[in-house]
C-alpha positions in Angstrom: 0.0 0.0 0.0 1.0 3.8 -1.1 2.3 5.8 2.2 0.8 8.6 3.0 1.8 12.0 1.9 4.8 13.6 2.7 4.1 16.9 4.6 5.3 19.3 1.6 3.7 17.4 -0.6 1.0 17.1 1.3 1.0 20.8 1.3 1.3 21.5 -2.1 -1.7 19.2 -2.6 -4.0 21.3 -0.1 -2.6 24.4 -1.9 -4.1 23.9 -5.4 -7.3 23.0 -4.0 -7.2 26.1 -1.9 -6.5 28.0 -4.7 -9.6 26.3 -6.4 -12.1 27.8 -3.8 -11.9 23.6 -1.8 -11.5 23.1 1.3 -9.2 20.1 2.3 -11.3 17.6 4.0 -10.3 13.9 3.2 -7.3 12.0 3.7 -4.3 12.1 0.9 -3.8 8.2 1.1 -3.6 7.0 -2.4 -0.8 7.0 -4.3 -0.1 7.1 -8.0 -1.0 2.9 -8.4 -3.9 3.5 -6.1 -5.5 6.0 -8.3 -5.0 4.2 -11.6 -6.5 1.0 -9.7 -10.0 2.6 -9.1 -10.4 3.6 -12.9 -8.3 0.4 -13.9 -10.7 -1.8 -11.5 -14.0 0.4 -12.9 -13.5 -0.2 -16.6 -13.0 -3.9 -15.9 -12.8 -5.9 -19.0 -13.5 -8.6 -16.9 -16.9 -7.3 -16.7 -17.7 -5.0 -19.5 -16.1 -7.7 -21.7 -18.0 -11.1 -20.5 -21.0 -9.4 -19.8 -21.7 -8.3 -23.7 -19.9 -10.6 -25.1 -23.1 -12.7 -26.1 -24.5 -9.7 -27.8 -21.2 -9.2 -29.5 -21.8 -12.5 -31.2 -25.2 -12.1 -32.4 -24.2 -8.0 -33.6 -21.8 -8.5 -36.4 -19.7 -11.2 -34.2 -15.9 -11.7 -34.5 -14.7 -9.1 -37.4 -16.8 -6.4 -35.1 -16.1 -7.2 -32.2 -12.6 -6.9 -32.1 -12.7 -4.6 -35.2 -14.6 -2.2 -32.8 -12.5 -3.1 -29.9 -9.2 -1.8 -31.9 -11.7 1.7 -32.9 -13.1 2.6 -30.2 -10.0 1.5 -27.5 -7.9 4.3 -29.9 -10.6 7.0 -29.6 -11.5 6.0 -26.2 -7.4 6.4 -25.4 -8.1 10.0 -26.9 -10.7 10.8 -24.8 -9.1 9.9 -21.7 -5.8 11.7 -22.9 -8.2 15.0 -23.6 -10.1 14.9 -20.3 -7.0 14.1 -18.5 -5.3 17.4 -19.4 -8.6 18.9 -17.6 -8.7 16.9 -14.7 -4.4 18.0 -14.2 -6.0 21.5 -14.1 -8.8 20.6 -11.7 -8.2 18.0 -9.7 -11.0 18.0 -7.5 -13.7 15.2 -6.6 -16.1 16.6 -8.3 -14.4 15.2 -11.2 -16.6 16.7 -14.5 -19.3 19.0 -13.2 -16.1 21.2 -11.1 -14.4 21.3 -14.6 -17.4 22.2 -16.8 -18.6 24.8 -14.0 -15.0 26.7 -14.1 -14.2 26.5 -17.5 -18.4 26.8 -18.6 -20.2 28.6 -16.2 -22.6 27.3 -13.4 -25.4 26.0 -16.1 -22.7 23.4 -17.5 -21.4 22.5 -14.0 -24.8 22.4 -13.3 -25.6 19.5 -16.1 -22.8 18.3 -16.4 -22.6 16.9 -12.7 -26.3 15.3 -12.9 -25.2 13.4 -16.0 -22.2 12.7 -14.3 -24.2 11.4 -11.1 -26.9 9.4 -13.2 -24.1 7.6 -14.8 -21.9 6.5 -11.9 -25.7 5.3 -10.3 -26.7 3.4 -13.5 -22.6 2.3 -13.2 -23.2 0.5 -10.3 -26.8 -0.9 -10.8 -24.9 -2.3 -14.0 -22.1 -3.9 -12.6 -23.4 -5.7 -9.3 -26.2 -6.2 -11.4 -23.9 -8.3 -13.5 -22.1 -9.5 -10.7 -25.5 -11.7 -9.3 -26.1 -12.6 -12.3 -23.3 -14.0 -12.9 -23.2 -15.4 -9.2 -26.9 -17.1 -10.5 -25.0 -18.6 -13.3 -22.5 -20.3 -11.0 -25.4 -21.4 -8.2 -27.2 -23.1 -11.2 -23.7 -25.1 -11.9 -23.0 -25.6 -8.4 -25.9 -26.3 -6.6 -28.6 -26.4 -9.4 -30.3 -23.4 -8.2 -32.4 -21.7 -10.4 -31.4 -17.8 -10.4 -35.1 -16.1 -10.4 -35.1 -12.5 -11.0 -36.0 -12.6 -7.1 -33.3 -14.7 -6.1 -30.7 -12.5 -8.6 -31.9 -8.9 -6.3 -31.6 -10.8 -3.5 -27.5 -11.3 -4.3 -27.7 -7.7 -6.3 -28.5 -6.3 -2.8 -26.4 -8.4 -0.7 -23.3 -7.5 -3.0 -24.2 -3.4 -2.3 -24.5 -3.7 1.5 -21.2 -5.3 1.4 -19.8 -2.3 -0.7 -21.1 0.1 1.5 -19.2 -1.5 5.0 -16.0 -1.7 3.0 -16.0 1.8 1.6 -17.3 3.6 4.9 -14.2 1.6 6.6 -11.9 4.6 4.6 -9.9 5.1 1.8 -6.7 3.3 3.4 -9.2 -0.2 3.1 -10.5 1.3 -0.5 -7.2 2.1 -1.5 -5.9 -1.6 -0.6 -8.7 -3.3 -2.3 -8.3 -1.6 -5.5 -4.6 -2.7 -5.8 -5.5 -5.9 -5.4 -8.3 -5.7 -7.6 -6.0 -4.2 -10.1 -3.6 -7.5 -10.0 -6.2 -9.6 -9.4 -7.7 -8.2 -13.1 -4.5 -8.5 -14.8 -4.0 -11.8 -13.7 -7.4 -13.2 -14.0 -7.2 -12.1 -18.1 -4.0 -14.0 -18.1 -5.4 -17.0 -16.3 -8.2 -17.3 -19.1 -6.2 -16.6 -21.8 -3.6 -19.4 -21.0 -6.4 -21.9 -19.9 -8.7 -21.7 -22.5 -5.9 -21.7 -25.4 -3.6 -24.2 -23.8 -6.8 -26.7 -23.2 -6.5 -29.7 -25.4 -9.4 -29.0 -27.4 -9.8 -27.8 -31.5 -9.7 -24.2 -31.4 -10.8 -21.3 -34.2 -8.6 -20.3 -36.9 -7.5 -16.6 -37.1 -9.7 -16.7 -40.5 -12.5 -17.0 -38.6 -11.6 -15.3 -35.4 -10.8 -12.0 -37.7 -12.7 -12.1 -40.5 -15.8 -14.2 -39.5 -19.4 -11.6 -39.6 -22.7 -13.2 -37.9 -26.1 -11.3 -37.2 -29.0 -12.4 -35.1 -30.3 -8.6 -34.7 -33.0 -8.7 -37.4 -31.3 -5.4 -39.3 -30.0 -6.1 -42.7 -27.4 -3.5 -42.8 -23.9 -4.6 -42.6 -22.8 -0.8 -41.7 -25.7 -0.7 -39.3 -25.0 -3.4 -37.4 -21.6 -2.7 -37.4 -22.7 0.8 -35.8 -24.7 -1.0 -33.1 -22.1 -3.6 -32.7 -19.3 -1.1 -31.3 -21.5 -1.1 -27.9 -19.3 -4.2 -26.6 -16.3 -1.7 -26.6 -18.4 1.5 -25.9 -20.2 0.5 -22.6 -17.0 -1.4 -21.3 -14.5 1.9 -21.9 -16.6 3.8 -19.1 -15.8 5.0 -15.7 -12.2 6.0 -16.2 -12.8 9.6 -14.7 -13.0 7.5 -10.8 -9.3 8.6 -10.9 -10.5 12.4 -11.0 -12.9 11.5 -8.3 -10.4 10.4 -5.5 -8.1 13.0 -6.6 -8.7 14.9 -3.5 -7.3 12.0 -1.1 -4.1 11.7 -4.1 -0.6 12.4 -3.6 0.7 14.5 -6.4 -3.2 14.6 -7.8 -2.0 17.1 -10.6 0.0 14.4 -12.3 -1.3 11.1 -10.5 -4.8 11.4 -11.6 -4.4 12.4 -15.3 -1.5 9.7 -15.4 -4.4 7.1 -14.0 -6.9 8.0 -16.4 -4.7 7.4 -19.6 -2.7 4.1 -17.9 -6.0 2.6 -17.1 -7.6 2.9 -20.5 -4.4 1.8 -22.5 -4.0 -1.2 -20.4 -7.8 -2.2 -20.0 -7.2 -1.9 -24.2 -4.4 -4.5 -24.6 -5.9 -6.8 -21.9 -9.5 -6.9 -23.2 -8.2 -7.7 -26.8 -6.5 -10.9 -25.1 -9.1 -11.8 -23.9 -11.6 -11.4 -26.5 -9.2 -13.3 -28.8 -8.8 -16.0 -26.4 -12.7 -16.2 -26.2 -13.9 -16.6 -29.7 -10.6 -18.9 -30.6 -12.6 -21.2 -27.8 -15.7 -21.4 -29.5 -17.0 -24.4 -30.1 -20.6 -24.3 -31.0 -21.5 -20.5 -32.4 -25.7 -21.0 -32.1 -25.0 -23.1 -28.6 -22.7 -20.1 -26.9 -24.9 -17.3 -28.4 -28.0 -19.0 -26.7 -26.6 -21.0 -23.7 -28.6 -22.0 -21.2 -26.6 -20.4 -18.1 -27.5 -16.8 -19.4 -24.0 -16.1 -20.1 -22.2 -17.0 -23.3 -18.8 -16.9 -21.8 -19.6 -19.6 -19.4 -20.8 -21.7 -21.7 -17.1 -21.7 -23.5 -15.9 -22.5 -20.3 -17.9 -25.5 -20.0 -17.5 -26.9 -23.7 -13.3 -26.3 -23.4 -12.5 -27.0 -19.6 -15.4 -29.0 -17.9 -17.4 -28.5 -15.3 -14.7 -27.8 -12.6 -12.9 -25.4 -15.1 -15.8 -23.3 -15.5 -16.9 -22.6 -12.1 -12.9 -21.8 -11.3 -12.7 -19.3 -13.9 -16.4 -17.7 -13.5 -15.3 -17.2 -10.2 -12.5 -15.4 -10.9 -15.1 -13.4 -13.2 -17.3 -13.1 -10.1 -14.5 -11.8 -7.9 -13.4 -9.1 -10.8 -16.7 -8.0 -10.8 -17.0 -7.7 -7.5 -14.1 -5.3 -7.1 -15.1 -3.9 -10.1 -18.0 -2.2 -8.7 -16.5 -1.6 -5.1 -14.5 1.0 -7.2 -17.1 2.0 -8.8 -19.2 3.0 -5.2 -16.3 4.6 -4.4 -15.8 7.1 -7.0 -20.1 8.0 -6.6 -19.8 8.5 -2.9 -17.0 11.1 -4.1 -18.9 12.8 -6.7 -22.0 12.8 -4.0 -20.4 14.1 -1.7 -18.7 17.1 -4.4 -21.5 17.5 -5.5 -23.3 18.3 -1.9 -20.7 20.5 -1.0 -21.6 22.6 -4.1 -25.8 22.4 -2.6 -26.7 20.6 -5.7 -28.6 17.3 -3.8 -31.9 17.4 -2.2 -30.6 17.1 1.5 -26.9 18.0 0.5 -26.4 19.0 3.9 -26.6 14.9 5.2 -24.4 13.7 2.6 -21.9 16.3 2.2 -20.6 15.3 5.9 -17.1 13.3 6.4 -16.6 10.8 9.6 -13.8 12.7 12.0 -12.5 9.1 12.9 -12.0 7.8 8.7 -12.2 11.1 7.2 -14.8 9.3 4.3 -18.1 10.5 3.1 -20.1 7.8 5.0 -23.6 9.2 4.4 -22.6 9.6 0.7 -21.7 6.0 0.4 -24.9 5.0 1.7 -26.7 6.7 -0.7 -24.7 5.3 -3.4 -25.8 1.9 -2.7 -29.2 2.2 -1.9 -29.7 4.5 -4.8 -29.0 1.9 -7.4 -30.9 -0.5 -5.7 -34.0 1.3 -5.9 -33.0 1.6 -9.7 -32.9 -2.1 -10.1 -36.0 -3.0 -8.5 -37.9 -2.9 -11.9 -35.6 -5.7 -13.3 -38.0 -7.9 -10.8 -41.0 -7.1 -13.3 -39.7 -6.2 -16.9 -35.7 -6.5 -18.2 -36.5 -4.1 -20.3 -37.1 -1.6 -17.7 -34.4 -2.0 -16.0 -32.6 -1.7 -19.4 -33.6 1.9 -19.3 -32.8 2.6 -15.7 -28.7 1.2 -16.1 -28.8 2.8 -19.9 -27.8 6.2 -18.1 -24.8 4.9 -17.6 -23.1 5.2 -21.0 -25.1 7.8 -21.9 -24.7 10.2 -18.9 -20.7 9.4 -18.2 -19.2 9.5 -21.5 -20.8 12.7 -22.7 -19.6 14.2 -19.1 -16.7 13.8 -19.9 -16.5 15.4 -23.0 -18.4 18.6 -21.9 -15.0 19.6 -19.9 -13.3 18.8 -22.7 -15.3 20.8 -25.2 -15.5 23.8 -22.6 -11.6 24.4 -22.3 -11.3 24.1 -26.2 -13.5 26.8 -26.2 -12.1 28.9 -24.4 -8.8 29.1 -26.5 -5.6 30.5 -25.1 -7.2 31.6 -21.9 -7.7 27.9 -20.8 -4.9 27.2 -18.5 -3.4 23.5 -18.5 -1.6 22.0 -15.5 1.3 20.2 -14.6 0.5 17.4 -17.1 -1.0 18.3 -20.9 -0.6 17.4 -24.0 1.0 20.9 -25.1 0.2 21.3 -28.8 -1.7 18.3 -29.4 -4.3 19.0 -26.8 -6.4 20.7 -29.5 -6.4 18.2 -32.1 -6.7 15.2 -29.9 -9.3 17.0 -28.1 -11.7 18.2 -31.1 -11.2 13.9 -32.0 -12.1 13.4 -28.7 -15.7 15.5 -28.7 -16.7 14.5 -32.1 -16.4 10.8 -30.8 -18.2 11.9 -28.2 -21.2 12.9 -30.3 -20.8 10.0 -32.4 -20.8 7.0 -29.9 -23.9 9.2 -27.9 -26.0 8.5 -31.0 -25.2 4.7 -31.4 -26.2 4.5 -28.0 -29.6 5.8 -28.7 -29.8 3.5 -32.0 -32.3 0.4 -32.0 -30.4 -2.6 -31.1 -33.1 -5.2 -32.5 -35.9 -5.8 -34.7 -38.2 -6.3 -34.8 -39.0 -3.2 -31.9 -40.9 -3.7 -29.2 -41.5 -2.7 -26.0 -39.2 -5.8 -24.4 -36.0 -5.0 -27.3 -36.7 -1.0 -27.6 -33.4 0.6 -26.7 -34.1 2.7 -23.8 -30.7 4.9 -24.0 -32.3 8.0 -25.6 -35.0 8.0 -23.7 -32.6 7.8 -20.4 -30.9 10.2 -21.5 -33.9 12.5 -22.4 -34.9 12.2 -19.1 -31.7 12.8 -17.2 -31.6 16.3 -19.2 -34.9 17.0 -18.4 -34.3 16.1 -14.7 -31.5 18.7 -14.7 -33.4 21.3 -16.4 -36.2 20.8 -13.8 -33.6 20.9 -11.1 -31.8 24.1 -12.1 -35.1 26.0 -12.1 -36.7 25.2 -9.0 -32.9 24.6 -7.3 -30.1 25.1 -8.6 -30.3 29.0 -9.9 -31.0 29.5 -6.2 -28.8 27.5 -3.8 -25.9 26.2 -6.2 -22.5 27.5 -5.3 -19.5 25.7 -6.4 -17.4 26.9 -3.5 -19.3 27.7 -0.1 -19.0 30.6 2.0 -16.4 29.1 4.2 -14.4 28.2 1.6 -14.2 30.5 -0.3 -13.1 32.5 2.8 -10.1 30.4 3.1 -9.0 31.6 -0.2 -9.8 35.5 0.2 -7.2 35.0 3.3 -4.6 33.4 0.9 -4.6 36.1 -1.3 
């Protein structure tokens, strides 16, 4: 584990956040591994990848799904490279909305941090979501349970009260888990890339693992289903702005945090084409996998290439990734909850902005980041398809919060002030890349994803994201033009006596 802070540099930390109009509050605990862990640990190929992996074989299948992996990895790098310049300028917990608000105005602070904050929520209904599922799948193996959508809440909720005691226990145990998570990622790719092509079975050819197209969407449209394929990459590359969120309790956050952001991305990248190569080399029966009867396609290529015993190991090791996965996740919310109280932009922002004396962690904020996405996921016990909308937000609310920042200190030219870490004269070009990708993989999102439509297969994205606008419209007028201050009173006292 990452000592804590050396007193100057401890100092110079507090200083830029001072200087910011922020109060120090938490404890500068993580160091530079620690905070490319939590984004590392968040994107989670291990998650991302297995989860959609079924619907990457019935959306174009292997020529797509790595084809897109390459794409949208690259841009996705660029993304990450653009808003990590930003975050090196602000490194605050607040993460998006603090950036917009400075660089934009209170408006795009404003609507920025509830698209932030929907995402994160839908983040973590997502991932332990996928988590019990995938805990279903290995009861049904084990034990022969049968995972009912009661049953599968049942462990969704279990998994978030255990994420809430182990981030209100402070960052020090946060901090720990996420490095192990991190190894425990890395390792756990190479564990199924060795097993599955070292097993003495007949695997793919590289003709057919590169080249091979397959569509069970209903669409006709090579290009279109192409377009809709990219989701497998685009809603795993999410979540990489948790190193901006724990920036506040970062050594060196001014060059830690950007440095995370870009490492974790590049290396989720490399790892997730591995293992997607490793996955669909395994294949032994196309229609079988794509419509297995454990729910989740990857399992099923466990069972077909290693056994029984084999696949429960290695969905284990899926189980426990996930499982770290969104501990990271609940930790980066209950950090942009708790920013974003401290700017009076929640309903009751005066509970959840408060910090334990004895942990120094926003305990009341990490409750409400647990039960929040449980209350999301309740649906699921009725329709899939609602709860489809409900963890939609999560694509659609982070990625294009990220490249509102982004957009915003373009905009402002020469008078946008970089920090310790840029990209010097390439920050412009990578950056306009960045926001048109941004606009681009928002409407993909939104795009039907099968046909024929109905209310069970209707893609639900736009209509999340509609409403997550609306909600901060409604919120600005009858809130935030009143009480929202990015800095309070107090603080920004602190830095009148600085000056």
């Amino acid at each position: 584990m990452p000592r804590s802070a050396t007193p100057p540099l401890a100092a110079a930390d507090d200083a830029v956040l001072q200087q910011l109009g922020i109060k120090p509050e938490l404890s500068r605990r993580m160091g530079r591994f620690g905070n490319f862990a939590i984004s590392f640990a968040v994107i989670c190929v291990l998650a991302g990848g297995m989860s959609l992996f079924g619907y990457g074989l019935g959306h174009g299948g292997p020529v797509v799904m790595l084809g897109s992996w390459a794409l949208i990895g690259l841009l996705t790098l660029l993304m990450g490279m653009s808003l990590a310049d930003v975050v090196s300028a602000y490194p605050t917990s607040g993460g998006p909305y603090f950036m917009a608000e400075k660089l934009g105005g209170p408006r795009w602070g404003w609507t920025t941090g509830w698209l932030n904050l929907l995402g994160l929520l839908g983040a973590i209904a997502g991932i332990d979501y996928g988590a019990a599922v995938f805990t279903g799948a290995f009861a049904q193996m084990q034990w022969g349970i049968n995972p009912t959508p009661g049953l599968t809440i049942l462990i969704f909720a279990c998994i978030l009260a255990v994420h809430g005691l182990v981030n209100v226990r402070g960052v020090r145990v946060v901090n720990a888990l996420n490095s192990i998570g991190a190894w425990w990622m890395i390792g756990g790719v190479a564990a199924i890339v060795l097993a599955l092509l070292l097993a003495p079975v007949q695997h793919r050819s590289p003709e057919f693992v590169f080249t091979h197209f397959a569509n069970t969407s209903g669409f006709d449209s090579v290009l279109y289903v192409c377009l809709i394929g990219a989701l497998l990459p685009g809603y795993t590359f999410c979540g990489y702005d948790a190193s901006s969120h724990v920036a506040e309790e970062t050594t060196d956050a001014q060059n830690s945090a950007p440095r995370g952001i870009v490492r974790s991305i590049w290396v989720s990248w490399v790892a997730g084409f591995f293992l997607l190569v490793a996955l669909l080399m395994s294949i032994q029966d196309y229609q079988g996998t794509l419509n297995s009867a454990t729910g989740v396609a990857p399992a099923q290529i466990f069972l077909d290439v290693l056994g029984v015993f084999g696949a429960k190991v290695l969905l284990l090791v899926v189980i426990v990734a996930m499982l770290f996965c969104g501990n990271a996740e609940v930790a980066a919310a209950s950090r942009m909850i708790w920013a974003f109280s401290r700017s009076r932009a929640l309903p009751w922002s005066h509970l959840w902005q408060k910090v334990s004396g004895t942990t120094q962690t926003p305990v009341a904020a990490v409750w409400l980041a647990v039960g929040a996405p449980l209350v999301l996921a309740l649906p699921a016990l009725y329709s899939p398809a609602a709860y489809g909308a409900i963890t939609a937000i999560n694509a659609v609310g982070m990625i294009p919060s990220y490249g509102i920042p982004v957009y915003l200190a373009l905009r402002k030219g020469t008078a946008y002030t970089p920090g310790p870490w840029t990209l010097g004269r390439w920050r412009r070009p990578v950056g306009w890349i960045a926001v048109l990708y941004v606009l681009a993989i928002t409407v993909v999102f939104c795009l039907p994803q099968s046909s024929p439509i109905t209310a069970d297969t209707f893609n639900y994205a736009g209509v999340s994201l509609a409403v997550a606008l609306l909600l901060a419209w409604l919120t600005w007028v009858t809130k935030g033009r009143r009480d929202y201050q990015l800095t309070t009173p107090s603080d920004q006292a602190l830095v009148e006596g600085l000056v």
